[in-house]
N, C-alpha and C positions, 0 to 999 in steps of 0.2 A: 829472688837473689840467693845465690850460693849461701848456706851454714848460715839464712837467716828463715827462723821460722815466725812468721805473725798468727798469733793466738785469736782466730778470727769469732771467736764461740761466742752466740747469742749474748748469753750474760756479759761477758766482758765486754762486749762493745757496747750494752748500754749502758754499765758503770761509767765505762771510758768516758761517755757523750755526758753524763753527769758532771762529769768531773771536770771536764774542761769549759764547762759551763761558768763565767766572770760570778754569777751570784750564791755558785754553790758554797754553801757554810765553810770555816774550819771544820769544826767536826764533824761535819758531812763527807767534805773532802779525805778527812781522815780514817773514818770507816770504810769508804769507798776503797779505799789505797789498799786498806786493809785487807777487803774481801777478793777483791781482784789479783792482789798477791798469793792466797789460797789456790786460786782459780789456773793462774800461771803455776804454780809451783809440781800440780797436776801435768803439764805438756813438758816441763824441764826433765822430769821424774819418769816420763813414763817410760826409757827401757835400761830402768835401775837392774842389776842382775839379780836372780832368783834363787832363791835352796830350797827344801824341803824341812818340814820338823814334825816330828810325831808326839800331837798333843791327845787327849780325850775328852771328848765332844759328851756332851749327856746321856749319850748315846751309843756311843763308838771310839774302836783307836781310830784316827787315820794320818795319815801323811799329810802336810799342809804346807802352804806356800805362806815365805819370810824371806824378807832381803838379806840378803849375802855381803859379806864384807863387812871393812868398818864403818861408823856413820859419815853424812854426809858432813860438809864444812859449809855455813852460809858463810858468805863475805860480805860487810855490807860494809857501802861506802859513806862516810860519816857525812853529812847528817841525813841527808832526804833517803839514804837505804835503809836507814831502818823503818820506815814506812812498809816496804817489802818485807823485810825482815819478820816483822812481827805479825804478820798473815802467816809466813811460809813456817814458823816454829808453829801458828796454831795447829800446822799438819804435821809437820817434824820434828816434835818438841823436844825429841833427845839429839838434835843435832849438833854439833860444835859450832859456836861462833868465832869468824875473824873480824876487827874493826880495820877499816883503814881511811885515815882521817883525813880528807885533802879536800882544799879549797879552789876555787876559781883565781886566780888574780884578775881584777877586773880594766886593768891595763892590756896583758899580754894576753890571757885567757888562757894561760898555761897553769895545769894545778901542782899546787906547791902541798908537801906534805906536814901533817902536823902532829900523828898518832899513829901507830901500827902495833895491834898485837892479835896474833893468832896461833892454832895449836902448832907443835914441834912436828906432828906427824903429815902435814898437808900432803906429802909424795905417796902417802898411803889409800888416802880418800878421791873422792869426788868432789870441788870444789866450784858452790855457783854462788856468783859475785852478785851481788843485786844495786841497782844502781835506778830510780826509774827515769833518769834521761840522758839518752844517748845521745847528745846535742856534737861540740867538737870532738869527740872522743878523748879529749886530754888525759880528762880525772879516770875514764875508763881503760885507758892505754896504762896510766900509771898504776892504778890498783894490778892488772893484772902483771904489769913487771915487776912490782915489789912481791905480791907471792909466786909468782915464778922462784924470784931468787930466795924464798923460801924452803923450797922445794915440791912447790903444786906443780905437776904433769898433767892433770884432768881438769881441766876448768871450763865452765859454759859461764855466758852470760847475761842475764835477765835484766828486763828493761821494760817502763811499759811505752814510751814513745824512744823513735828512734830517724834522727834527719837524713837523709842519702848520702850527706859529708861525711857525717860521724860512721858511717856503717863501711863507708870505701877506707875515711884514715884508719879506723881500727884496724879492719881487716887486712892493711897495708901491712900493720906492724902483729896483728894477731892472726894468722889467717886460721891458723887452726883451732881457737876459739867459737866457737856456735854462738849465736845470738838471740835470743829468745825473747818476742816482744808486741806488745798487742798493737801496734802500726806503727809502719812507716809514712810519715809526715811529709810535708814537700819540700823544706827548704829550710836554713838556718837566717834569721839576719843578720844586719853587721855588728849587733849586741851578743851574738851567737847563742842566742835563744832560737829554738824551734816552731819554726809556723806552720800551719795555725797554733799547734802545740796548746798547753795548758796554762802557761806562766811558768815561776818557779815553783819546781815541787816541794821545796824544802821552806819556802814562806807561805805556801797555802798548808802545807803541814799544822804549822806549828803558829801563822798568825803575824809574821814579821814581814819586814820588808829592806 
C-alpha cells in the first residue's frame, strides 16, 4: 500500500504472535509492547538527517556522524500510546513528548477529545504519533489534526496493527502522513475492533476491561 510500511523483521512478528495470544499475561503483554515499540522506532527513524561532529576517540581526532536538527517529538495518544511511547524514549530518551487524550465514544465510534499538551515548537521538528491500533482511524484522524493546528508539518504515524478501513479513512483525510506498522489485519467488525487483531490494547496494558 502506498506511505504504508509493515515492519515485517523476524523479532517483531514473534512478539507480535505473542501478543495477540488471549492467555498472554498483563505484564507479559506489557513488555512485549514495550520491546516491539524499540524495534519499530528503528524503521520510523531510519532516514532521520545526518551532521558531522569532531570528537576524540582514545585514539584519534575524527569526524563523526550525530543527528542534525532539533529533537524528535513522540505523540502519544492517551492511553494505550504510551505503551509505544515508553519503548521508543528507551532509544530516544531526550525526545519531547506530546499527549493527546481522546477516547472512543462507544455509541458513534467517533473520538472525543479530553487532554492536549505538547511542545510550542512542533513546526520545527519531526513529529511521530504512536498509537498501536489503527482500527476506524477516528482517534488517529484526530490526533493528527489537533497538532496540525499546532503547527506539526512532519508527522509519521506508528502503529503496531493496522485494518484496510482505518488505513484507506486516514489516508483519505491524511494522505501525506506515512504509516508505520508491524501488519495489516484483515477487517474491522461491527464493534470496530480489528480482526483477528489483539483485543483492546489499552485493557491488556493495564488489566481492565
Amino acid at each position: 500500500m502506498a506511505s504504508v510500511t509493515v515492519i515485517n523483521h523476524p523479532l517483531v512478528q514473534h512478539k507480535l504472535t505473542i501478543m495477540r495470544d488471549r492467555h498472554t499475561s498483563t505484564a507479559g503483554f506489557r513488555q512485549l509492547l514495550r520491546e516491539i515499540a524499540t524495534l519499530l522506532c528503528y524503521e520510523v527513524t531510519r532516514d532521520l538527517e545526518m551532521t558531522t561532529t569532531t570528537i576524540e576517540t582514545p585514539l584519534a581526532e575524527m569526524k563523526a556522524p550525530t543527528l542534525a536538527g532539533k529533537k524528535l517529538v513522540f505523540a502519544s495518544v492517551l492511553r494505550a500510546g504510551n505503551g509505544l511511547l515508553e519503548g521508543m524514549l528507551d532509544l530516544v530518551p531526550a525526545a519531547r513528548v506530546a499527549h493527546v487524550g481522546l477516547y472512543r465514544d462507544p455509541k458513534t465510534l467517533q473520538a472525543v477529545e479530553y487532554y492536549f499538551k505538547a511542545p510550542d515548537d512542533l513546526d520545527e521538528r519531526l513529529t511521530i504519533v504512536v498509537d498501536p491500533m489503527l482500527a476506524t482511524a477516528n482517534s488517529a484522524i484526530a490526533a493528527v489534526d489537533r497538532l496540525q493546528e499546532r503547527g506539526a508539518k512532519d508527522i509519521r504515524f506508528v502503529c503496531l496493527l493496522a485494518a484496510p478501513e482505518g488505513i484507506d479513512k486516514f489516508h483519505g483525510t491524511h494522505p501525506d502522513v506515512p504509516i508505520f506498522t508491524a501488519s495489516v489485519d484483515k477487517y474491522l467488525n461491527d464493534k470496530g475492533y480489528i480482526v483477528p487483531g489483539l483485543g483492546d490494547a489499552g485493557d491488556r496494558m493495564y488489566g481492565t476491561k
